[in-house]
C-alpha positions as a Markdown table, in Angstrom:
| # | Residue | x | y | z |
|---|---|---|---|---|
| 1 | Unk | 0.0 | 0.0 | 0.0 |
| 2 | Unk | 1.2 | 3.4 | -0.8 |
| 3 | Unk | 0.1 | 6.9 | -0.3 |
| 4 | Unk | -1.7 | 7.1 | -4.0 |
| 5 | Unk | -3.7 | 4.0 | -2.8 |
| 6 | Unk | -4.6 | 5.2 | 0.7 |
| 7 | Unk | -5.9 | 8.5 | -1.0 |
| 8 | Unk | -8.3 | 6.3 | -3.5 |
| 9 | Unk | -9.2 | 3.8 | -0.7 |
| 10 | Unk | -10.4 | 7.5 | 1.3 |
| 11 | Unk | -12.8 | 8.0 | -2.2 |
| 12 | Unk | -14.1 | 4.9 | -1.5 |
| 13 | Unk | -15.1 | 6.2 | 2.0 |
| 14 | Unk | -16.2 | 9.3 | 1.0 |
| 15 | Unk | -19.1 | 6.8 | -1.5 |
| 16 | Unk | -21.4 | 6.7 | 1.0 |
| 17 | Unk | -20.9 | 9.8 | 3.0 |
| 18 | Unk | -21.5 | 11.5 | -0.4 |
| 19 | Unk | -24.9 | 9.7 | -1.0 |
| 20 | Unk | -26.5 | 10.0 | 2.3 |
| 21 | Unk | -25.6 | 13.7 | 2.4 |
| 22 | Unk | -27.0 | 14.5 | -1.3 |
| 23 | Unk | -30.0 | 12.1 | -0.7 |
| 24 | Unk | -30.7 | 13.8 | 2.6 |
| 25 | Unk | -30.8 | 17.3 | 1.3 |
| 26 | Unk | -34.3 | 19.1 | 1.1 |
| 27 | Unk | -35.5 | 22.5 | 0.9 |
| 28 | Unk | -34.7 | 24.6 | 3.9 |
| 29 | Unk | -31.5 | 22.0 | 4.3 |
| 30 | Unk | -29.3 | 23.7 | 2.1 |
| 31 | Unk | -26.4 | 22.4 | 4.1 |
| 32 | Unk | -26.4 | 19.0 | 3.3 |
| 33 | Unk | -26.4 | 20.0 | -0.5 |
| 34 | Unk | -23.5 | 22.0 | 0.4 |
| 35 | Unk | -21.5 | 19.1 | 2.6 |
| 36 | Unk | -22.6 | 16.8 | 0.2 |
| 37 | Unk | -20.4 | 19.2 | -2.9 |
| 38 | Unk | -17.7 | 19.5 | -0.2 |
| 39 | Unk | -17.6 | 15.8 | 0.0 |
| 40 | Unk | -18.0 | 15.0 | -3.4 |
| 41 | Unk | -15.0 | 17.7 | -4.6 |
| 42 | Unk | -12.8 | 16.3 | -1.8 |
| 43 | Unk | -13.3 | 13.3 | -3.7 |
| 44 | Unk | -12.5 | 14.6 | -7.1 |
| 45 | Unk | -9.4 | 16.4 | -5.6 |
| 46 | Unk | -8.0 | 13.0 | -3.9 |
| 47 | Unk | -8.3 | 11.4 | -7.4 |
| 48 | Unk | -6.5 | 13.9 | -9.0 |
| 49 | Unk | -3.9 | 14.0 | -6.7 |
| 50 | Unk | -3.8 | 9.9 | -6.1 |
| 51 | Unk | -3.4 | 9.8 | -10.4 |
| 52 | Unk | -0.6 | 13.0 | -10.2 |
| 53 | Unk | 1.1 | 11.4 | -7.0 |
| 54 | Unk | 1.0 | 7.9 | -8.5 |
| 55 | Unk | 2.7 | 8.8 | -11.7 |
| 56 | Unk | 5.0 | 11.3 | -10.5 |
| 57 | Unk | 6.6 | 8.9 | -7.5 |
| 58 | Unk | 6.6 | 6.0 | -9.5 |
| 59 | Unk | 4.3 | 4.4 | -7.5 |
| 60 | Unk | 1.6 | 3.2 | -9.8 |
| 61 | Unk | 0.2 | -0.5 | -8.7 |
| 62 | Unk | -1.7 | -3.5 | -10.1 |
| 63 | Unk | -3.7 | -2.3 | -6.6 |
| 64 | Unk | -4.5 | 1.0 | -7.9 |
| 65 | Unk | -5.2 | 0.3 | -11.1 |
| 66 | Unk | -7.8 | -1.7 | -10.1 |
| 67 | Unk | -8.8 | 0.4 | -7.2 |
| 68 | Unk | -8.4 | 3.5 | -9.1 |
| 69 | Unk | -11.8 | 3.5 | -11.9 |
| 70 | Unk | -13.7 | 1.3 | -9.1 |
| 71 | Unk | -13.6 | 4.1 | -6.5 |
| 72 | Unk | -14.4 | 6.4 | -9.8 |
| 73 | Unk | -17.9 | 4.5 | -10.7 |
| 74 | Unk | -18.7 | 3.8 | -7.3 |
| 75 | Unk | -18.5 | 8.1 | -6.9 |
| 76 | Unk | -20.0 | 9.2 | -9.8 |
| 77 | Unk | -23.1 | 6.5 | -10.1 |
| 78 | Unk | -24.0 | 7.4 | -6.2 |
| 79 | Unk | -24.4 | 11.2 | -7.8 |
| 80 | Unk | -26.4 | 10.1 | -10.5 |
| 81 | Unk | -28.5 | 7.6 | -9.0 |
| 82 | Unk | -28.8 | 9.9 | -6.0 |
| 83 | Unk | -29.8 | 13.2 | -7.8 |
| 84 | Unk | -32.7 | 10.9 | -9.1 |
| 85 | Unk | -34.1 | 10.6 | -5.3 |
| 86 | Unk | -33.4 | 14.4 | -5.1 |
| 87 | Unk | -36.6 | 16.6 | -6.2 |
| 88 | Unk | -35.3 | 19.7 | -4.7 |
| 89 | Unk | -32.5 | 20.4 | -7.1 |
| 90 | Unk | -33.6 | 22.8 | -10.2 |
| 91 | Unk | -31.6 | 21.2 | -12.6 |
| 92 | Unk | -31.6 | 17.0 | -13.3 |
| 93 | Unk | -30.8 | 15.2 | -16.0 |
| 94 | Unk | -33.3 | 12.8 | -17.5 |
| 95 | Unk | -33.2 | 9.2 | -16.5 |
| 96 | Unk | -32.0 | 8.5 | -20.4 |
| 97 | Unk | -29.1 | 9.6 | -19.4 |
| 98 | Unk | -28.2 | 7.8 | -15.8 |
| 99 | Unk | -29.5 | 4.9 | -17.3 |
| 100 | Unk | -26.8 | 5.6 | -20.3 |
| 101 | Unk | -24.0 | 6.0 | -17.6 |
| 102 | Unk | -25.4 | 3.2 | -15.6 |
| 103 | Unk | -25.3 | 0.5 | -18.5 |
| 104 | Unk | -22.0 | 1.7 | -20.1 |
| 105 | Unk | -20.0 | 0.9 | -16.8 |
| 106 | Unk | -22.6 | -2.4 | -16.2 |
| 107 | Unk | -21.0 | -3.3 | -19.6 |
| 108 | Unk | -17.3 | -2.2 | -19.7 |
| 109 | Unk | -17.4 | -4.6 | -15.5 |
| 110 | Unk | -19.3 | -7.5 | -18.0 |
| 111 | Unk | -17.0 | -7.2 | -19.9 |
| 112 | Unk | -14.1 | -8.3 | -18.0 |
| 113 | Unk | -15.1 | -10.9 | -16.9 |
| 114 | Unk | -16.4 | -12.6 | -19.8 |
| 115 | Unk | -12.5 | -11.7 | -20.8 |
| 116 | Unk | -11.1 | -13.3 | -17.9 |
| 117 | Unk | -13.6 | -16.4 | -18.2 |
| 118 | Unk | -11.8 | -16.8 | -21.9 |
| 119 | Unk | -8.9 | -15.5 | -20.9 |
| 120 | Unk | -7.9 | -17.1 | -17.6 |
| 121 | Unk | -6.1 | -13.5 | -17.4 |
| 122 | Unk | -7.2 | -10.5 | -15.1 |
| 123 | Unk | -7.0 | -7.0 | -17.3 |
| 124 | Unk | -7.2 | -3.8 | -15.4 |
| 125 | Unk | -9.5 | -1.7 | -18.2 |
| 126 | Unk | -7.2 | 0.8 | -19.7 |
| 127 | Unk | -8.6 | 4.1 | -19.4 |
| 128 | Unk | -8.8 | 6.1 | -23.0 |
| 129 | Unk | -8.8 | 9.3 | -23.8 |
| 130 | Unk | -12.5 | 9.3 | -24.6 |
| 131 | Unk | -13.1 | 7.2 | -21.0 |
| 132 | Unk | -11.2 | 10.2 | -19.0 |
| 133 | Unk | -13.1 | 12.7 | -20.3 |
| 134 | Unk | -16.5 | 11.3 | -19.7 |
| 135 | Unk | -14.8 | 10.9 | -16.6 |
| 136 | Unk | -14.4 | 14.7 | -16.1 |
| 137 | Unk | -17.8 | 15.4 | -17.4 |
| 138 | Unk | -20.0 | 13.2 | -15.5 |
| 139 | Unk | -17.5 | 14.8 | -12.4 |
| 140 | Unk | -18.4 | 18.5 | -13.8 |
| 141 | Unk | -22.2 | 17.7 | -14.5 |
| 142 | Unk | -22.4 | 16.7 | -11.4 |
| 143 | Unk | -20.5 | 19.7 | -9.7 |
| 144 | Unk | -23.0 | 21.8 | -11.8 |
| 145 | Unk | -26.3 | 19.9 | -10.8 |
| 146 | Unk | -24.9 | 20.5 | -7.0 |
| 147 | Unk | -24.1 | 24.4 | -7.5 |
| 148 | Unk | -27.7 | 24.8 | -9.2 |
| 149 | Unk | -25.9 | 26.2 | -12.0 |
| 150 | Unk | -28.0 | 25.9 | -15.7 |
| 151 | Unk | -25.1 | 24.7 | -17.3 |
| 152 | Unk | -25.2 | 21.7 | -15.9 |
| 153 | Unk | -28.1 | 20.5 | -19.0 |
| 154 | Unk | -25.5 | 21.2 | -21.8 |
| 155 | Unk | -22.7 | 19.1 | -19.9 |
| 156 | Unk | -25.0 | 16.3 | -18.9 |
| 157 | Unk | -25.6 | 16.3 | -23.1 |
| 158 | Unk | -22.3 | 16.4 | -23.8 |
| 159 | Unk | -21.7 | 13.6 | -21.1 |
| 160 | Unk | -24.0 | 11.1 | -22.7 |
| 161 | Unk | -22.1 | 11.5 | -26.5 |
| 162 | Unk | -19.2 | 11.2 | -24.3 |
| 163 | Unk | -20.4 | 8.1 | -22.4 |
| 164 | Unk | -21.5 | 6.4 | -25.3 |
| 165 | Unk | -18.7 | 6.9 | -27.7 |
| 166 | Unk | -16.2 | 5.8 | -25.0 |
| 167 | Unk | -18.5 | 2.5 | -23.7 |
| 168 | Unk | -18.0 | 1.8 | -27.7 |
| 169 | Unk | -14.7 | 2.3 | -27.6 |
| 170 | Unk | -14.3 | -0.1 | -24.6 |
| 171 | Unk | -16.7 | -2.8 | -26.4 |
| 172 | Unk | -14.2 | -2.4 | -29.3 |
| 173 | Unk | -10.9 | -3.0 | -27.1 |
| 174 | Unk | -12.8 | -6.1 | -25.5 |
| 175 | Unk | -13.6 | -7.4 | -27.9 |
| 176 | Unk | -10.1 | -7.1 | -29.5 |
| 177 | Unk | -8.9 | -9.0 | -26.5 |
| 178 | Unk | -11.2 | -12.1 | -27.0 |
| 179 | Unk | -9.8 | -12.1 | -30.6 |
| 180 | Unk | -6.4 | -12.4 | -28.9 |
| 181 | Unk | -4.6 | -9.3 | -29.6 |
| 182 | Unk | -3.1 | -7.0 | -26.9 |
| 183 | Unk | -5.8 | -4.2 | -25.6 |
């Protein structure tokens, strides 16, 4: 275990700290709206810093990179799944598109394990560029939804292109790998 680890094992934590807080919020309880952004940007902050310390220490680990897009999808489908229990916020995306985000990652975990079941070999999913910056979208959406801000509908649009074009891009790479070439 190293410090990058730790710092993605503390997102993990933070999961269902997040949730309760943003599915406890109501009118009149603006402060659990607010903890539950504080939580939820302490989160993004630790996984930026677990990816920059990780690379920059030399410290990347078969741990992590397992760890790492688990504590991710665990995060951001608590915000999604929560905002839908969450009438109070001006601003939610329709179900479409949590459904979209939903299914993609149901597919991309399906995915590797029909690999390994082929395989006999356990493959940590590469991330690509296209998977990152869904990544930072459905992070920003989400930070927008919180904030009440009205941009938050454009980058939940932009999220779902995003999330689909990447989940295809993932289907492509696994299937790739059941053909037998390196992913």
């Amino acid at each position: 275990m190293n410090l990058p680890n730790y710092l993605t094992l503390l997102r993990i934590v933070l999961v269902p700290v997040f949730f309760t807080l943003l599915v406890t919020y109501q009118t009149g309880t603006e402060f659990h709206r607010l903890a539950a952004l504080a939580v939820f940007l302490l989160a993004v902050l630790s996984d930026a810093l677990d990816g920059v310390l990780a690379r920059m220490t030399q410290q990347r680990t078969e741990l992590g990179a397992f760890l790492d897009p688990l504590a991710d999808k665990l995060l951001l489908l608590s915000g999604y799944i929560g905002i839908l229990f969450v009438a109070r916020l001006p601003h939610h995306p329709p179900l479409w598109i949590t459904v979209t985000i939903v299914f993609r990652d149901l597919v991309i975990v399906a995915g590797m394990a029909v690999i390994f079941l082929v395989t006999r070999k356990v493959r940590a999913v590469e991330p690509n560029l296209a998977g990152k910056a869904t990544t930072v979208l459905q992070m920003a959406g989400l930070v927008a939804i919180l904030c009440k801000h009205p941009a938050s509908v454009a980058l939940w649009n932009l999220t779902a292109v995003l999330t689909l074009l990447s989940g295809g891009l993932y289907v492509r790479r696994g299937i790739r790998a059941l053909a037998g070439d390196s992913i």
